[in-house]
C-alpha positions in Angstrom: -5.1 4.3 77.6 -7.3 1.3 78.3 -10.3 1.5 80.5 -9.8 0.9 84.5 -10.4 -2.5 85.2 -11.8 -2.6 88.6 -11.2 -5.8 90.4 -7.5 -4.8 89.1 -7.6 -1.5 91.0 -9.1 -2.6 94.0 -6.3 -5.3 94.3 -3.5 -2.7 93.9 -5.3 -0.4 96.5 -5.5 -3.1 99.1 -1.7 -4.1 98.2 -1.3 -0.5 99.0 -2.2 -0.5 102.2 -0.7 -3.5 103.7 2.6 -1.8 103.4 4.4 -0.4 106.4 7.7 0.6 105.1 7.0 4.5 103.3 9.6 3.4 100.5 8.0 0.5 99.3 4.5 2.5 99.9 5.8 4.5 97.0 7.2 1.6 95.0 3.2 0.5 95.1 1.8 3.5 94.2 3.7 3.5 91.2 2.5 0.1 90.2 -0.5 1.1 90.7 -0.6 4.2 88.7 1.2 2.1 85.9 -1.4 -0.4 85.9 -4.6 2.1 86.3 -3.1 4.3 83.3 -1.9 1.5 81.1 1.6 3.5 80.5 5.1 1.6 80.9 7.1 4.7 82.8 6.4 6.6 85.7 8.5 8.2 88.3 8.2 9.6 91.7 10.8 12.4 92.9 10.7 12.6 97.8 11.4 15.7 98.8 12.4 16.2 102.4 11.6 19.1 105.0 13.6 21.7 103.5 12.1 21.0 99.7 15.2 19.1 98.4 15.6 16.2 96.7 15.4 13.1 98.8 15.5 10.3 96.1 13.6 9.5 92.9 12.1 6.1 92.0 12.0 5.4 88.7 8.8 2.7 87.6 9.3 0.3 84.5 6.2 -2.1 83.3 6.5 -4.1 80.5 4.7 -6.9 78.5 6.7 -10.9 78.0 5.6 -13.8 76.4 7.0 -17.2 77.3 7.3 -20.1 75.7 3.8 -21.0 75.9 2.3 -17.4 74.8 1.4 -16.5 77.7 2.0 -12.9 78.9 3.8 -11.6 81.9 3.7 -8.3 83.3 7.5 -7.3 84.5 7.5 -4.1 87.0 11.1 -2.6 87.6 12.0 -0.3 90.2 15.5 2.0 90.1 16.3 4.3 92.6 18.5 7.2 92.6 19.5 9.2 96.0 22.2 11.6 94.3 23.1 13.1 91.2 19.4 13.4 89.9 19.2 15.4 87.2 15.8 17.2 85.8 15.3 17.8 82.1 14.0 21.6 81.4 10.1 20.8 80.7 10.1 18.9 83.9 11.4 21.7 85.7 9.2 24.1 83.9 6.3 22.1 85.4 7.7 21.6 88.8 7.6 25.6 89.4 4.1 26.0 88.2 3.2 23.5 91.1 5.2 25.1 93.2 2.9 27.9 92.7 -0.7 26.3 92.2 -0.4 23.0 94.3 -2.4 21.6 91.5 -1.5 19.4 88.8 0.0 20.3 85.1 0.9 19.2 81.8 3.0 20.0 79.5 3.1 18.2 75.5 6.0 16.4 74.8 6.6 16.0 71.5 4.1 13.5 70.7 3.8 13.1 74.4 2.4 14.6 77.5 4.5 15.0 80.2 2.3 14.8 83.4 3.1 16.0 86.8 1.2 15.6 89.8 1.9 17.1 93.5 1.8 14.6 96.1 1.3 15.9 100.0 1.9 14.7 103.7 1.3 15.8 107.3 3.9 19.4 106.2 2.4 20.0 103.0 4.1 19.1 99.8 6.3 16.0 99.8 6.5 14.9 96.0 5.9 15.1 92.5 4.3 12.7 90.6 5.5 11.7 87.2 4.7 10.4 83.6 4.2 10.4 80.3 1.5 9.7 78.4 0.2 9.4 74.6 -2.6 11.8 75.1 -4.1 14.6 78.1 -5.4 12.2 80.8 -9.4 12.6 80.7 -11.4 13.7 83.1 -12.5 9.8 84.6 -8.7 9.0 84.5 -7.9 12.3 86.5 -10.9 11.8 88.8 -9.5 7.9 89.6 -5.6 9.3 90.3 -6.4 11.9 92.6 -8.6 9.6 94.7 -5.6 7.2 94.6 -3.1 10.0 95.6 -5.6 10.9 98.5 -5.8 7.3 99.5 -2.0 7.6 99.0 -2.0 10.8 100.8 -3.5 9.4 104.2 -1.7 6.3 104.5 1.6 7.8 103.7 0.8 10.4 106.7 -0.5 7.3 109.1 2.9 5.7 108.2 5.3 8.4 108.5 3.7 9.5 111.4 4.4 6.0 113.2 8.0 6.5 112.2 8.6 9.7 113.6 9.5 10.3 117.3 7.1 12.4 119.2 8.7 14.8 120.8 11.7 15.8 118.0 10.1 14.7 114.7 12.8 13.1 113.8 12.9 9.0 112.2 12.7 7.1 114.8 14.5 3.9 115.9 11.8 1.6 114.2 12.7 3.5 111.0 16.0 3.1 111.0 15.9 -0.7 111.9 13.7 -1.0 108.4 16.4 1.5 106.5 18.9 -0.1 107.5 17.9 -4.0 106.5 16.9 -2.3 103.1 19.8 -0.4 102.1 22.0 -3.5 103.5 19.6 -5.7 101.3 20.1 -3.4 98.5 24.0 -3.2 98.7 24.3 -6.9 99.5 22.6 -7.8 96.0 24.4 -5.3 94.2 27.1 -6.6 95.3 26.6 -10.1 94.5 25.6 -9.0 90.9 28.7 -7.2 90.6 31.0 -10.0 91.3 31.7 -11.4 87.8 31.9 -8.3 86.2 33.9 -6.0 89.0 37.2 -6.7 89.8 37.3 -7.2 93.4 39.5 -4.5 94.7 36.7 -2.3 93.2 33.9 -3.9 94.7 35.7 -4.0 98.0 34.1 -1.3 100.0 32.4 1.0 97.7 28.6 0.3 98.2 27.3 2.8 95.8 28.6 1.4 92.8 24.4 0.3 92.1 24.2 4.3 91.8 26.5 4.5 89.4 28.6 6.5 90.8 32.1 6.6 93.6 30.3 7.1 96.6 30.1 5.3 100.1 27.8 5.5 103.2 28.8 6.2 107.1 26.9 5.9 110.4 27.2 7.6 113.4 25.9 7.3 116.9 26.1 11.5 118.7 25.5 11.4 122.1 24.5 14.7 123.9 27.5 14.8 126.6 26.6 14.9 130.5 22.8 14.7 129.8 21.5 13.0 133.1 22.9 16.3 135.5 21.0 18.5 132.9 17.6 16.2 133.7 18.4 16.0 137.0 19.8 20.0 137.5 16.8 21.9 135.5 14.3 19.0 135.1 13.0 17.0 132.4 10.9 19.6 130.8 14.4 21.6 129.9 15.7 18.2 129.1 13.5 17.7 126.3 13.8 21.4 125.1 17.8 20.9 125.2 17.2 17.3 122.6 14.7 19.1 120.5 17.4 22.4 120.2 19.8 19.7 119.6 18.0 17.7 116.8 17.4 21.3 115.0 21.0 22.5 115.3 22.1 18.7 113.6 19.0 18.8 111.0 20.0 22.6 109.9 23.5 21.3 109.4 23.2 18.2 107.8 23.1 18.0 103.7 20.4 17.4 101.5 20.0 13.4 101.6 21.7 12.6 105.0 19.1 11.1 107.2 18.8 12.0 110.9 17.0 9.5 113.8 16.6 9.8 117.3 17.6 6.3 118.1 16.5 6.3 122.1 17.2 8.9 125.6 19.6 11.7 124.2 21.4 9.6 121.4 21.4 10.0 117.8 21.6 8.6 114.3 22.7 9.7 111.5 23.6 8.3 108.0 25.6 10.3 104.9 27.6 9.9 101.9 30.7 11.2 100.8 33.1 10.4 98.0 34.7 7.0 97.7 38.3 9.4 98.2 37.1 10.9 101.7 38.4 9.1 104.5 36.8 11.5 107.7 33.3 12.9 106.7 33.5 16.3 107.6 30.0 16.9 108.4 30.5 15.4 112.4 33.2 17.9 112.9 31.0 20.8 111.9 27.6 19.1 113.7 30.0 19.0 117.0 31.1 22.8 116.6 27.8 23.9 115.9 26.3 22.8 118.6 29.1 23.5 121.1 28.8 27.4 119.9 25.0 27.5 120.4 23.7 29.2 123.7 21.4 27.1 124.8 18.3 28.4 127.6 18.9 28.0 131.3 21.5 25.2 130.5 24.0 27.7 128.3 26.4 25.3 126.7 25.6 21.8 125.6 28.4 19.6 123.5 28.1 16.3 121.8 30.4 13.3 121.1 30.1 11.4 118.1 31.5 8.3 117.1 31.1 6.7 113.6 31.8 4.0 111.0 32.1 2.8 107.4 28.9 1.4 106.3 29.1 -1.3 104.0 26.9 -5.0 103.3 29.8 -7.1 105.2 28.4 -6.4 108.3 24.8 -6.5 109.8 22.9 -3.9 111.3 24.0 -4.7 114.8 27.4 -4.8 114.2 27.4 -1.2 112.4 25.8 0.1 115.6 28.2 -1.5 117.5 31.2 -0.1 115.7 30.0 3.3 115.6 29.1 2.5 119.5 32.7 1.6 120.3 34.6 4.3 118.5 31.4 7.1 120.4 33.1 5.4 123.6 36.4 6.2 123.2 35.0 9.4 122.0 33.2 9.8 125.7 36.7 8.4 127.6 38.9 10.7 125.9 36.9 14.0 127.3 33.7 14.3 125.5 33.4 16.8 123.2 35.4 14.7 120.1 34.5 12.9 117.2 35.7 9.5 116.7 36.3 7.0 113.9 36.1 2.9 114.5 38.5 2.5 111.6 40.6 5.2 112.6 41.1 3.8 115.9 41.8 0.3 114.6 44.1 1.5 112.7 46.0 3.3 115.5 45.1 -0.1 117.5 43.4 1.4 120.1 40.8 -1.1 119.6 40.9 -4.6 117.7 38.6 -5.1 114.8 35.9 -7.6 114.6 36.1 -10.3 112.1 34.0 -10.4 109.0 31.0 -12.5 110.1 31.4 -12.5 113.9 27.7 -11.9 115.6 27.7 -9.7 118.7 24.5 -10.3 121.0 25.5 -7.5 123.3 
């Protein structure tokens, strides 16, 4: 490894913090960790609240020279959100973190493999990544940890500002930036795809840039006859009643479905399933499990839920607007349900928009 160059490294770190998307915030740190240590891989694996795997992005850097000799620096990003698999020294490593909270190494072959924690506002978040052709000395190890602490602190700022106050949960401004990403994402995929996918492949399967058969949903829950609780018990008890809610749904979700309080008593959520599934099963068991919980003073609380296919032929709006519709019926046909917008196309309960209709309201 090559000695930091410091106009370099203060670039990166002030790249770094311009960010306000977490994602990308860890796309940066990458690049700067590939830069600052002169290696070509590097990988960082989220962990959520319960210590499982969120996602892993995966860092390329590499060295062309054009026509004219001069040398570009390409950075690659891949990111994986199921199916990751970790090789045996990696997961060797990742318990002895587990137990220090510091750093370790491990050689490689002619390698080191080098793994580094990385923290938020509930402790331990991540794990560094990377390999490199010798142990990192001490002045590279002194400069990484004061990036990860830099890291460290804006990450927390970030997530923080993404997080609604009084259930912890992502928030609506959260969900807004997920959702133009991952509809960015599956939009170029998509595009990519097209000369080499037939099209009845392509045709609603937006995971195929994983790799695998899988495809997203969205739901809208919406805690049923919310108002008379506020207005019976108070709004203290209210806000207990969403925050006893928003557990019940985050115990009961799986590892990589993501949860948001999108505004008042109603609730995001977006999963996967396999390409085969037609009715994620998850919403029935969210609804149940909440229905069966005694809740205080109130007793019993019950939710209806009305969801989607998610794919790139349709904005943002219009996903929440489908999942909106089909939580509608869900409310008009006695609360307590789960409801899907296809499903009730199908049945012709309600008409379909067009591909490439805009809905204002």
């Amino acid at each position: 490894m090559y000695a930091v160059q410091m106009p370099s490294l203060l670039e990166r770190l002030g790249s770094l913090t311009s960010i306000r998307d977490t994602e990308l915030l860890e796309q940066s740190l990458l690049k700067t960790v590939l830069s600052t240590l002169n290696i070509a891989d590097c990988s960082l694996y989220r962990l959520n609240e319960r210590q499982d795997f969120l996602r892993v992005i995966h860092m390329h850097r590499s060295a062309k020279r054009s026509a004219d000799e001069a040398e570009r620096v390409l950075e690659r990003a891949e990111i994986e959100y199921s199916n990751i698999v970790l090789g045996e020294d990696l997961m060797d490593l990742i318990d002895t973190v587990k137990l220090t909270l510091h750093q370790a190494s491990r050689k490689q072959g002619s390698k080191v493999l080098n793994l580094y924690p990385l923290f938020g506002r509930a402790g331990m978040n991540g794990y560094l990544v990377f390999e490199s052709r010798q142990p990192i000395s001490l002045s590279h190890s002194a400069i990484l940890k004061g990036i990860l602490q830099l890291y460290r602190n804006y990450y927390t700022l970030l997530d923080e500002s993404q997080r609604d106050k009084l259930t912890g949960l992502l928030n609506r401004h959260a969900l807004d930036q997920g959702l133009d990403r991952m509809l960015s994402a599956l939009s170029s995929h998509s595009e990519s795809a097209t000369e080499s996918t037939p099209i009845q492949e392509q045709e609603h399967d937006p995971e195929l840039r994983r790799g695998g058969n899988r495809q997203y949903w969205l739901a809208v829950v919406d805690v049923d006859h919310f108002k008379p609780i506020n207005d019976n018990y108070g709004h203290v008890v209210g806000d207990e009643i969403l925050l006893l809610v928003a557990q019940t749904m985050h115990r009961n979700l799986r590892e990589g479905d993501l949860l948001y309080r999108y505004g008042g008593e109603e609730f995001v959520i977006i999963t996967t399933t396999d390409a085969e599934c037609r009715r994620p099963e998850q919403f029935d068991r969210l609804r149940v499990a909440i229905e069966r919980r005694d809740f205080p003073q109130v007793g019993r609380v019950t939710v209806s839920v009305g969801f989607c296919r998610f794919d790139s032929l349709h904005s943002a709006t219009t996903l929440i607007a489908h999942a909106d519709k089909a939580l509608y019926e869900a409310k008009r046909g006695g609360r307590n349900r789960v409801e899907s917008y296809g499903e009730l196309v199908d049945a012709g309960v309600i008409k379909q928009d067009a591909y490439g209709s805009v809905e204002l309201f």
